[in-house]
KOLKE-443485 format. One record per residue (C-alpha): x, y, z; residue in one letter; residue number from 1. Coordinates in Angstrom, 2 decimals, padded with zeros to 5 digits. Example, Ala and Ser with C-alpha at 12.3 -4.5 7.8 and 13.67 -1.06 7.14 Angstrom:
# residues 2
PAGU        c1        c2        c3   resn   resi
PAGU    012.30   -004.50    007.80      A      1
PAGU    013.67   -001.06    007.14      S      2
//
This chain:
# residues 419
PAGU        c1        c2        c3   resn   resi
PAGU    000.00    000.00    000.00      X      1
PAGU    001.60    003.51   -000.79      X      2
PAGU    002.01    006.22    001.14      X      3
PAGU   -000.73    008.22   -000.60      X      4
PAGU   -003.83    005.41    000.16      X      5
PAGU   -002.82    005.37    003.74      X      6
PAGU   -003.36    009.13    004.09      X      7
PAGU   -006.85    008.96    002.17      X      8
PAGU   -007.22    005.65    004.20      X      9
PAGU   -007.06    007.40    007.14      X     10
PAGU   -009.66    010.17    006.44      X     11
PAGU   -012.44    007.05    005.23      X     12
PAGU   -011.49    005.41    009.04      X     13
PAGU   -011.40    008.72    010.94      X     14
PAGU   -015.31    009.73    009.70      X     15
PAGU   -016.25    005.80    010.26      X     16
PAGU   -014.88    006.01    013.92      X     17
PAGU   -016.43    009.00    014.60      X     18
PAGU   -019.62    008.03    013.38      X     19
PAGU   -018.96    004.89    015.30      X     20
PAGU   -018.96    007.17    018.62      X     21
PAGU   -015.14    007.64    019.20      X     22
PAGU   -014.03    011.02    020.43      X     23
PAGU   -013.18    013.33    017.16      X     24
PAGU   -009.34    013.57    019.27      X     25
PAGU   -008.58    009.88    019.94      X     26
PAGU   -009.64    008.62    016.61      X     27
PAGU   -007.43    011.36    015.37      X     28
PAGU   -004.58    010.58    017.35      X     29
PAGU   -004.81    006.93    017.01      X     30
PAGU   -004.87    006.76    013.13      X     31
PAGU   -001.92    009.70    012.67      X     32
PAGU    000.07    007.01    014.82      X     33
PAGU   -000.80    004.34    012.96      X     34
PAGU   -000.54    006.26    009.77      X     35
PAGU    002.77    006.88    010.70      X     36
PAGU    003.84    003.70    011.98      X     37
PAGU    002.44    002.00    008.50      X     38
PAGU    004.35    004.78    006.19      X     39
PAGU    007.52    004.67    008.03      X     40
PAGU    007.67    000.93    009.16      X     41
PAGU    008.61    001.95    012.62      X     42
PAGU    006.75    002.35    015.55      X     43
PAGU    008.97    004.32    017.26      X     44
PAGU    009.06    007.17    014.98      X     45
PAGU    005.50    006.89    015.44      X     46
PAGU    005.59    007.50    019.34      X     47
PAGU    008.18    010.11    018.80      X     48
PAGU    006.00    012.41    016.52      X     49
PAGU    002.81    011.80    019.12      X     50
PAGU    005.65    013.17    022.20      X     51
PAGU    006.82    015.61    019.86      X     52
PAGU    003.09    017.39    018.80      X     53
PAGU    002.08    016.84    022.23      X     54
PAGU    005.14    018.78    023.49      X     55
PAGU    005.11    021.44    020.92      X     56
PAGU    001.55    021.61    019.79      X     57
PAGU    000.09    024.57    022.25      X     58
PAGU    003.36    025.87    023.85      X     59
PAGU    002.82    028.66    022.29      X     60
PAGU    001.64    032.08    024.21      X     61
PAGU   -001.12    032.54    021.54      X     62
PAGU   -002.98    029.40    022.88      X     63
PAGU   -003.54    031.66    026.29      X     64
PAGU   -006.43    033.10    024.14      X     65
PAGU   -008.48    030.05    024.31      X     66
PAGU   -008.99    029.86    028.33      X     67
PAGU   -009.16    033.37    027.86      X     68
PAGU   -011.93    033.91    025.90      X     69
PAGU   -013.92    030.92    027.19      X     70
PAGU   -013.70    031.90    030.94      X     71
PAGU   -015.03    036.02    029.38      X     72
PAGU   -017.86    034.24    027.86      X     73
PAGU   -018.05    032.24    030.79      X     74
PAGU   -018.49    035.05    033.12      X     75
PAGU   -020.77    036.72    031.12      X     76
PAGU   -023.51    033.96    030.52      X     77
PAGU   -024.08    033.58    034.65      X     78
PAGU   -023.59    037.69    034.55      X     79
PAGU   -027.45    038.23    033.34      X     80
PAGU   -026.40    040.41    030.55      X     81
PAGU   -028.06    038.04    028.01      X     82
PAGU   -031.31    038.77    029.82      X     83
PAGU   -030.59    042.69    030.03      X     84
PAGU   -030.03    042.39    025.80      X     85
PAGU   -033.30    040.62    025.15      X     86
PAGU   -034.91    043.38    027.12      X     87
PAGU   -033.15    045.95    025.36      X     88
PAGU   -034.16    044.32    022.14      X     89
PAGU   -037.62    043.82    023.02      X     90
PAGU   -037.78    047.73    023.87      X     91
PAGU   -037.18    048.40    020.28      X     92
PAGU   -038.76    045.58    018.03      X     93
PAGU   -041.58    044.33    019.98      X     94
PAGU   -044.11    046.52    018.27      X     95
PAGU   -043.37    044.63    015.01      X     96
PAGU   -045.02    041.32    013.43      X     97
PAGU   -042.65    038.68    014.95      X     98
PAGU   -040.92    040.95    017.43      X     99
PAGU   -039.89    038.85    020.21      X    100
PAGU   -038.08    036.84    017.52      X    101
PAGU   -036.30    039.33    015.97      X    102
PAGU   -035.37    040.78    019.43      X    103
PAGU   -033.78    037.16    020.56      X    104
PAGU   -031.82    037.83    016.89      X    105
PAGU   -030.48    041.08    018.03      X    106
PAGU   -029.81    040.17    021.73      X    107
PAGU   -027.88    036.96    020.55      X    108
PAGU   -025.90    038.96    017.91      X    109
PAGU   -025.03    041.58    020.62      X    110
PAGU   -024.46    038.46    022.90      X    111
PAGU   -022.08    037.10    020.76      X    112
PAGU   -019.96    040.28    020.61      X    113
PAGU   -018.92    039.79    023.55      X    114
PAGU   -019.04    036.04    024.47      X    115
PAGU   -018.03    033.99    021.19      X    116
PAGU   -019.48    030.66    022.34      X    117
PAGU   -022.41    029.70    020.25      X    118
PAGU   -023.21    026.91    023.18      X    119
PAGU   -023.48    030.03    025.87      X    120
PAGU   -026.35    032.07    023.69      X    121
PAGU   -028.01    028.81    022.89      X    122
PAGU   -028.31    028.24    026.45      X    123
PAGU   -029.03    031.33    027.88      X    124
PAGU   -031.60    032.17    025.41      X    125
PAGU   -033.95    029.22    025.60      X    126
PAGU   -034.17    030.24    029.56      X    127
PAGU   -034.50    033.83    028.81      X    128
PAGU   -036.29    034.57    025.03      X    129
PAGU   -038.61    030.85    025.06      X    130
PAGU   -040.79    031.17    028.06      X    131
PAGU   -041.51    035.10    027.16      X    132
PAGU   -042.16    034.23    023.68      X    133
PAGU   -044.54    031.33    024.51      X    134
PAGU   -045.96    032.92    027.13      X    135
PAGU   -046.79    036.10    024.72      X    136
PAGU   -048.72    033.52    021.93      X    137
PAGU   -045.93    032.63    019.55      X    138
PAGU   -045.66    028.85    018.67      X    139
PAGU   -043.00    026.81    020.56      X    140
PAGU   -041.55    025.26    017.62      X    141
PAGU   -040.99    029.03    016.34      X    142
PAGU   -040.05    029.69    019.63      X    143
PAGU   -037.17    027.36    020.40      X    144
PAGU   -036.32    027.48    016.01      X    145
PAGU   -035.47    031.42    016.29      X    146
PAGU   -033.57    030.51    019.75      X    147
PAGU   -031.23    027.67    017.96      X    148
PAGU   -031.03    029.19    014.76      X    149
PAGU   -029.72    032.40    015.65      X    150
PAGU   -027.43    031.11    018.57      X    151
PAGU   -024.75    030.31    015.90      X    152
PAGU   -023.91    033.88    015.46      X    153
PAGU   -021.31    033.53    018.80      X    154
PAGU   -019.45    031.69    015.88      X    155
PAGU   -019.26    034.31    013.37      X    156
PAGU   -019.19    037.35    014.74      X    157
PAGU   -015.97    038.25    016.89      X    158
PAGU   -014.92    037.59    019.08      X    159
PAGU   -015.68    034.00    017.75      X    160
PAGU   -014.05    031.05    019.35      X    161
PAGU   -013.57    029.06    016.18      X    162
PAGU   -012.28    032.46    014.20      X    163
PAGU   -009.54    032.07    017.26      X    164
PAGU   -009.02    028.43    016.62      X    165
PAGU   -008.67    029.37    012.93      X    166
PAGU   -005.89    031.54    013.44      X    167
PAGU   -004.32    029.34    015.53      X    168
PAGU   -004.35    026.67    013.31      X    169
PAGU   -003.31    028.41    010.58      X    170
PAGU   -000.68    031.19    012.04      X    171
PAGU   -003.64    033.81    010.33      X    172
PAGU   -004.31    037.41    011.98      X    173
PAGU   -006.78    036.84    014.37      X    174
PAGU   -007.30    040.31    014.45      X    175
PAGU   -007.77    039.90    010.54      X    176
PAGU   -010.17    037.08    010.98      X    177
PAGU   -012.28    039.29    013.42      X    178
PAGU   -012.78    042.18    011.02      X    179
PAGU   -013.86    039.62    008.23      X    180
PAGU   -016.59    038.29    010.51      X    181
PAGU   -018.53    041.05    011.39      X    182
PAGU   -019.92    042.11    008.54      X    183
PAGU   -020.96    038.66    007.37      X    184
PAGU   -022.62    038.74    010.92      X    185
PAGU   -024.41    041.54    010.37      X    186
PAGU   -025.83    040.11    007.25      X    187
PAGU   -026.97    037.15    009.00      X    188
PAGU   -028.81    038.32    011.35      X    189
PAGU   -030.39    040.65    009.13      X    190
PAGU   -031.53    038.01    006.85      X    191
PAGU   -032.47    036.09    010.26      X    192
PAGU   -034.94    039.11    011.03      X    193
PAGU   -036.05    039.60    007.90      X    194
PAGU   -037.15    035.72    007.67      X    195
PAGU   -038.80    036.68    011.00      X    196
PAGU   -040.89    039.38    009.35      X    197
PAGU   -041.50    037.34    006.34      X    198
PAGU   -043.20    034.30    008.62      X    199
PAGU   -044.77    036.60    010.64      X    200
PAGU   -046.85    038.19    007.85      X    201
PAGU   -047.12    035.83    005.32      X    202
PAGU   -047.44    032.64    007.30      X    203
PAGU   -049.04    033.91    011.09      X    204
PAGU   -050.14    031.02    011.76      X    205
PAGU   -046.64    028.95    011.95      X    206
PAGU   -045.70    031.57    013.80      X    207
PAGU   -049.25    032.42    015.77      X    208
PAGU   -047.55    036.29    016.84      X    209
PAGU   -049.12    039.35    017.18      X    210
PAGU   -048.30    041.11    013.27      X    211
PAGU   -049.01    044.50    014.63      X    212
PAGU   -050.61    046.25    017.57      X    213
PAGU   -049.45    047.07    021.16      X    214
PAGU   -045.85    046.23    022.26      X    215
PAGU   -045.10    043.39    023.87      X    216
PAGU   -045.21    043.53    027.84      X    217
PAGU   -041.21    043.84    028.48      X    218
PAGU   -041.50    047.02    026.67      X    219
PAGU   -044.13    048.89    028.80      X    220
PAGU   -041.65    048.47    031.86      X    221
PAGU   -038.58    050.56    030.49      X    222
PAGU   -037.84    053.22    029.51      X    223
PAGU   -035.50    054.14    026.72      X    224
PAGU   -033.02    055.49    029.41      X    225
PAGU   -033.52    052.47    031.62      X    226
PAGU   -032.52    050.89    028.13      X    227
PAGU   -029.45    052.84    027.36      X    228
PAGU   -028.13    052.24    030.79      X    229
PAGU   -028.45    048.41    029.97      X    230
PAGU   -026.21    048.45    026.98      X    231
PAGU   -023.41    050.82    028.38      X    232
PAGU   -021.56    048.03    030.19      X    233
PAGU   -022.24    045.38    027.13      X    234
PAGU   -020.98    048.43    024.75      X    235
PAGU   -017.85    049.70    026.43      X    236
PAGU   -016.87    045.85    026.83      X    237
PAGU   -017.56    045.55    023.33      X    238
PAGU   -015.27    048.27    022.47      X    239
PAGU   -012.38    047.19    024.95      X    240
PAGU   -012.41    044.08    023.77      X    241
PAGU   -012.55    044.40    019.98      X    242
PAGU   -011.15    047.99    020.25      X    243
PAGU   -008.26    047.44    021.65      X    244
PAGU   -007.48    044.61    019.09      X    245
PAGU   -008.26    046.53    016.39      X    246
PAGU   -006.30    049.65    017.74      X    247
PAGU   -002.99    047.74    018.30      X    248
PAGU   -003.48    048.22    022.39      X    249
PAGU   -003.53    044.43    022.55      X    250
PAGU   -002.56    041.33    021.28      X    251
PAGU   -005.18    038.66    021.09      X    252
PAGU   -004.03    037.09    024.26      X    253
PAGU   -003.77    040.22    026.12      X    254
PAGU   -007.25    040.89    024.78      X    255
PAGU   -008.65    037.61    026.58      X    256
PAGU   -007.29    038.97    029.63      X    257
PAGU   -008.50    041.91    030.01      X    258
PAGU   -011.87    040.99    028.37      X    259
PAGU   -012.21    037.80    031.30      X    260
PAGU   -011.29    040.58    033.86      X    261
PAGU   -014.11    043.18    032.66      X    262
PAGU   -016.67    040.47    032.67      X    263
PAGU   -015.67    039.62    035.98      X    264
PAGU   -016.20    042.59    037.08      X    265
PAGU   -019.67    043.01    035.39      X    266
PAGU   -020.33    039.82    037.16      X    267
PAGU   -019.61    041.35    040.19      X    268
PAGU   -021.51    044.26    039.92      X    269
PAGU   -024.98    043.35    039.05      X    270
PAGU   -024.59    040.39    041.93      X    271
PAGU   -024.85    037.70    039.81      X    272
PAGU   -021.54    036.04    041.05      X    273
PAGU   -021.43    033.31    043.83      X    274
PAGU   -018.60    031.15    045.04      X    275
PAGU   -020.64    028.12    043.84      X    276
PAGU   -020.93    029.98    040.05      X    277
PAGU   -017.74    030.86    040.36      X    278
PAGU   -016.32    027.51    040.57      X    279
PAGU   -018.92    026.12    038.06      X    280
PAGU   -017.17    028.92    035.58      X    281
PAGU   -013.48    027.97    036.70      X    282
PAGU   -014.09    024.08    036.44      X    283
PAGU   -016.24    024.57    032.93      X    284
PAGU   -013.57    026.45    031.44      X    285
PAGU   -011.05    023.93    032.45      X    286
PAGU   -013.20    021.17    030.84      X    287
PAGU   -013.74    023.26    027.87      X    288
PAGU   -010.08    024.72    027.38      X    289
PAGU   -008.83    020.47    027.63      X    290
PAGU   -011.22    019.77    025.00      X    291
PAGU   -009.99    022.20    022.48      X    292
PAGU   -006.24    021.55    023.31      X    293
PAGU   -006.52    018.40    023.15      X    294
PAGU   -008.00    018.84    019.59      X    295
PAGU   -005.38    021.02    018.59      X    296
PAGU   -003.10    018.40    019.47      X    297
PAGU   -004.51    015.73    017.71      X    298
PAGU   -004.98    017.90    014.73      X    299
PAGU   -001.24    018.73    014.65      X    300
PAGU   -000.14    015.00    014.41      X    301
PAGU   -002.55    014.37    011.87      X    302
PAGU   -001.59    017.49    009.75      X    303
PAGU    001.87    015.90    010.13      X    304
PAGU    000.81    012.12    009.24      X    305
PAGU   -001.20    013.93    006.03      X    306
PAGU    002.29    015.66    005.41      X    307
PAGU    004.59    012.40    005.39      X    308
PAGU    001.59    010.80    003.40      X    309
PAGU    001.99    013.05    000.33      X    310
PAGU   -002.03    013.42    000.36      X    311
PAGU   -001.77    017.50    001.05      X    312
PAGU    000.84    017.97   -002.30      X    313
PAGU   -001.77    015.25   -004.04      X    314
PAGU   -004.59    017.31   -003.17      X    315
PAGU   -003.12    020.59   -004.50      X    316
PAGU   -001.66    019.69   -007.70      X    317
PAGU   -005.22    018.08   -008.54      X    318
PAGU   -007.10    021.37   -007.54      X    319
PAGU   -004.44    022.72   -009.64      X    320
PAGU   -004.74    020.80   -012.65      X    321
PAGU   -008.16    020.15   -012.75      X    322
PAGU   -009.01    023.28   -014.44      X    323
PAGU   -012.27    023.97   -012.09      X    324
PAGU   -012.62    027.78   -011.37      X    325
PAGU   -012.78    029.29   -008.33      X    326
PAGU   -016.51    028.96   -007.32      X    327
PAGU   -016.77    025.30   -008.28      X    328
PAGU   -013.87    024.39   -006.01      X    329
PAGU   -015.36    026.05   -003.35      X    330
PAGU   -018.67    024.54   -003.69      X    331
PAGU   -017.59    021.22   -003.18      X    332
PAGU   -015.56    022.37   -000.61      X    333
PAGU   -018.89    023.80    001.63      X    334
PAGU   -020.83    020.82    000.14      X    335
PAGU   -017.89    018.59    002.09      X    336
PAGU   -018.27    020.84    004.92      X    337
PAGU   -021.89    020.89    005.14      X    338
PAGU   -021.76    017.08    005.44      X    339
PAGU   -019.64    017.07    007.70      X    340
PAGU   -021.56    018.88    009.95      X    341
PAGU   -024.29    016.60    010.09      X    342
PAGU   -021.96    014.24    012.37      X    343
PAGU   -019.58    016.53    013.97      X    344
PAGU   -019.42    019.33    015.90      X    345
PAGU   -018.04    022.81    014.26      X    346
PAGU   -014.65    022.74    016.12      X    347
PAGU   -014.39    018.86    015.14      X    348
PAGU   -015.01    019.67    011.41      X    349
PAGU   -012.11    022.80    011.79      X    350
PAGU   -009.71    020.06    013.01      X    351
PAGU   -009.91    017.91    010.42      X    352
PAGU   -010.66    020.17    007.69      X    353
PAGU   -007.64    022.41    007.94      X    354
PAGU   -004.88    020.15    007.69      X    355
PAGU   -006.49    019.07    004.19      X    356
PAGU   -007.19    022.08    002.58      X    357
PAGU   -007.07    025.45    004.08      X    358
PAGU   -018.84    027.46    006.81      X    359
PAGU   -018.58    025.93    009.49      X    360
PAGU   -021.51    027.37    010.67      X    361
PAGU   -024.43    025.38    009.27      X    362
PAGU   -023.13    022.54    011.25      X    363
PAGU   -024.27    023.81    014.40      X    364
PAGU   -027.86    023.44    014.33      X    365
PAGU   -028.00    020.13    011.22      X    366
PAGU   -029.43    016.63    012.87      X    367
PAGU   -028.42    014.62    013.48      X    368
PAGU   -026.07    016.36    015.61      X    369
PAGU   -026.79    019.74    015.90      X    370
PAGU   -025.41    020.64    019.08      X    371
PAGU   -026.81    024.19    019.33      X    372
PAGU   -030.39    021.86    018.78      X    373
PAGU   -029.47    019.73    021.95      X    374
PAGU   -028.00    022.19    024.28      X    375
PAGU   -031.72    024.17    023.71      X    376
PAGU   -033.72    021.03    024.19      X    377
PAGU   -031.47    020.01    027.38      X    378
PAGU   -032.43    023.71    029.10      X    379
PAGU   -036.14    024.10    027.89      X    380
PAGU   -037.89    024.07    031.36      X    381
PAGU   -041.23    022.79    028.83      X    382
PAGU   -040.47    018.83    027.97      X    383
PAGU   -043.38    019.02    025.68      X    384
PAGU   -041.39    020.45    023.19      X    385
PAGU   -039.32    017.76    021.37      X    386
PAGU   -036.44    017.55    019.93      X    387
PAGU   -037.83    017.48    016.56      X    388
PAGU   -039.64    020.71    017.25      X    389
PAGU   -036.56    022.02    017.86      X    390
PAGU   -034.97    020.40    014.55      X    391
PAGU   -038.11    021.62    012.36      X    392
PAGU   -037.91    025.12    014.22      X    393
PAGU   -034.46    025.53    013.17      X    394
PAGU   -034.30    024.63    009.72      X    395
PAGU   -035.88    028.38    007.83      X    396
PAGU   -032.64    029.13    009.60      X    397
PAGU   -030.64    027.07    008.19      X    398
PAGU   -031.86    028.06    004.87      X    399
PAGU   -031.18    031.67    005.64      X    400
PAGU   -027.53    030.43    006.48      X    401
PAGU   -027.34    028.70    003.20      X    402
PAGU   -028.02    031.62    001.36      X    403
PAGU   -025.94    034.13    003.08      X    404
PAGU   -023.44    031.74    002.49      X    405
PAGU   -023.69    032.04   -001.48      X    406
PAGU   -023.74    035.39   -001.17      X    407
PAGU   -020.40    036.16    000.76      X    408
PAGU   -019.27    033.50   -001.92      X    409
PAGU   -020.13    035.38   -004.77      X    410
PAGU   -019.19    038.91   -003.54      X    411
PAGU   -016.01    038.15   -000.88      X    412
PAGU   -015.86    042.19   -000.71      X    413
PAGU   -018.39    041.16    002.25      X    414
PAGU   -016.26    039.89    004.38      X    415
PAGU   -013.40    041.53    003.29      X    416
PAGU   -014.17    045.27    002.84      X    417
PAGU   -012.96    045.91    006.78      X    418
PAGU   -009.96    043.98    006.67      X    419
//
């Protein structure tokens, strides 16, 4: 067997194991070693390369970001600012045909500014935005669909874990990779709301809201200065996180810090912080930071076993010489990724994905693992609603993801006019 149908070898076993149920990291780790072992005909060079990536793979300061960012987003999902943005949001859309939706859109896209962690919005969200919405008439399969669907903007718009992950991975600008994301963000959530408005009017009764009248009952209660006061702590942490990256104050790293210090603090200050929260941050951002090291790790040797294989050079020179153009190589490229992210997670799909080539997104919320989809079913407080509710609730969303897609595609200046 050559050295070249070991490395595709490897990538048919890897998506079999995984499917199988074997953690995305071990099945990694396990084939680059045997990969290895099969291409050299030596198992020590084998164990050397696994001691070598294990020792070198996230020495690096840059991987400081990654605790970093997760213990800021942390802090800020038990900090009741997600609640405090859905009020906000409600303030100034619930008068509209679909309202509450498109003010869970807006408070998970300001959310995400400032958290990154699609799995934090998706579960603060269906505690905060689903009982209001249900309680107010809406349907609870719209309910928990706008909820899931729009939860994957804390992986698009910065500071995004898996834009950090990115750069990591591929020694990019994270600071680059931050400005591209926002204004794809901005168009997905706009298409999000607009698909709100669009089911609200021309289909009430999947959606069963109010399309005009009174605003909702959140709004009566504040007042637009009670509103403003809401947002200045989310804004000026908005604007010392991203700002300072932007402005040169910080490096990425430096950025985490001082973003997982002013979220502390905001915890602090609106009382939200116990010792027993506290440690269920510390411990779930030890758990989480593992997890994504321990990727990175196993992505490294595998990027290396692909390497000694010959599969990355094969896989070049035939993109090269196939004569495709630009847009059909990258269709088949987000048709591979789509795929892929009905099985794996979106960080899962980055690790393996990279190595080979160089949307994530959609994955998020696809069955049959959509882990946005289970993380809102495990915290709905209403058991009625099933997990297919939350499936079929999701998918206009997914459609709207699909498209936006295409169109950042077609005209890159979207992403890249800030950068």
């Amino acid at each position: 067997m050559s050295d070249l149908q070991i490395g595709f070898l490897s990538i048919a076993a890897i998506l079999f194991l995984i499917y199988a149920g074997m953690h995305v990291a071990i099945a990694l780790t396990l084939l680059s070693f045997l990969g290895v072992w099969f291409i050299r005909g030596n198992w020590t060079i084998a164990s050397k390369l696994l001691a070598l990536a294990a020792a070198d793979s996230i020495s690096g300061y840059i991987f400081g970001v990654v605790p970093l960012f997760v213990l800021m987003g942390l802090f800020i999902s038990v900090s009741g600012i997600g609640k405090d943005t859905f009020e906000v949001a409600n303030r100034l859309f619930g008068g509209f045909g679909g309202g509450l939706g498109i003010a869970t859109v807006a408070a998970n896209a300001v959310f995400a500014a400032v958290t990154g962690i699609s799995i934090a919005s998706a579960a603060v969200f269906t505690k905060v935005a689903v009982p209001e919405m249900i309680r107010l008439g809406y349907k609870p399969r719209f309910a928990v669909g706008v909820v899931t669907g729009s939860s994957v903007l804390g992986m698009l718009i910065p500071p995004s874990l898996l834009l950090i992950l990115f750069g990591v991975l591929t020694e990019t600008s994270i600071g680059d990779l931050f400005k591209a994301g926002i204004m794809p963000g901005i168009v997905l959530s706009a298409g999000f709301s607009a698909a709100i408005l669009v089911m609200a009017y021309r289909f009430p009764d999947y959606v069963c809201a109010k399309v005009t009248g009174q605003a909702d009952g959140l709004n009566k209660k504040m007042s637009l200065a009670s509103a403003v006061g809401k947002l200045i702590p989310i804004a000026l942490l908005i604007a010392l996180v991203l700002g300072g990256i932007y402005a040169g104050w910080f490096t990425p790293t430096e950025s985490g810090a001082v973003g997982a210090l002013g979220a502390l603090v905001l915890a602090l200050s609106k009382r939200q912080l116990t010792w027993a929260k506290l440690w269920q941050v510390l411990t779930e951002t030890g758990h989480v930071t593992v997890s994504i090291l321990f990727l990175i790790i196993s992505a490294n040797v595998y990027g290396r076993m692909l390497a000694l294989s010959g599969i990355t050079g094969f896989v070049a020179t035939w993109i090269g010489e196939s004569g495709m153009g630009l847009y059909a190589i990258l269709s088949i490229y987000l048709v591979i990724v789509l795929l892929m992210g009905t099985i794996l997670d979106s960080t899962s799909i980055l690790m393996i994905i990279v190595p080979l080539i160089y949307p994530i997104e959609v994955g998020l919320i696809t069955p049959p693992l959509g882990i946005a989809a289970y993380v809102v079913k495990s915290t709905l407080d209403d058991q009625s609603i099933t997990l297919n509710d939350v499936f079929a609730g999701a998918f206009p969303f997914v459609i709207i993801m699909i498209l936006v897609l295409i169109l950042v595609v077609i005209f890159p200046q979207i992403s890249l006019v800030l950068v």
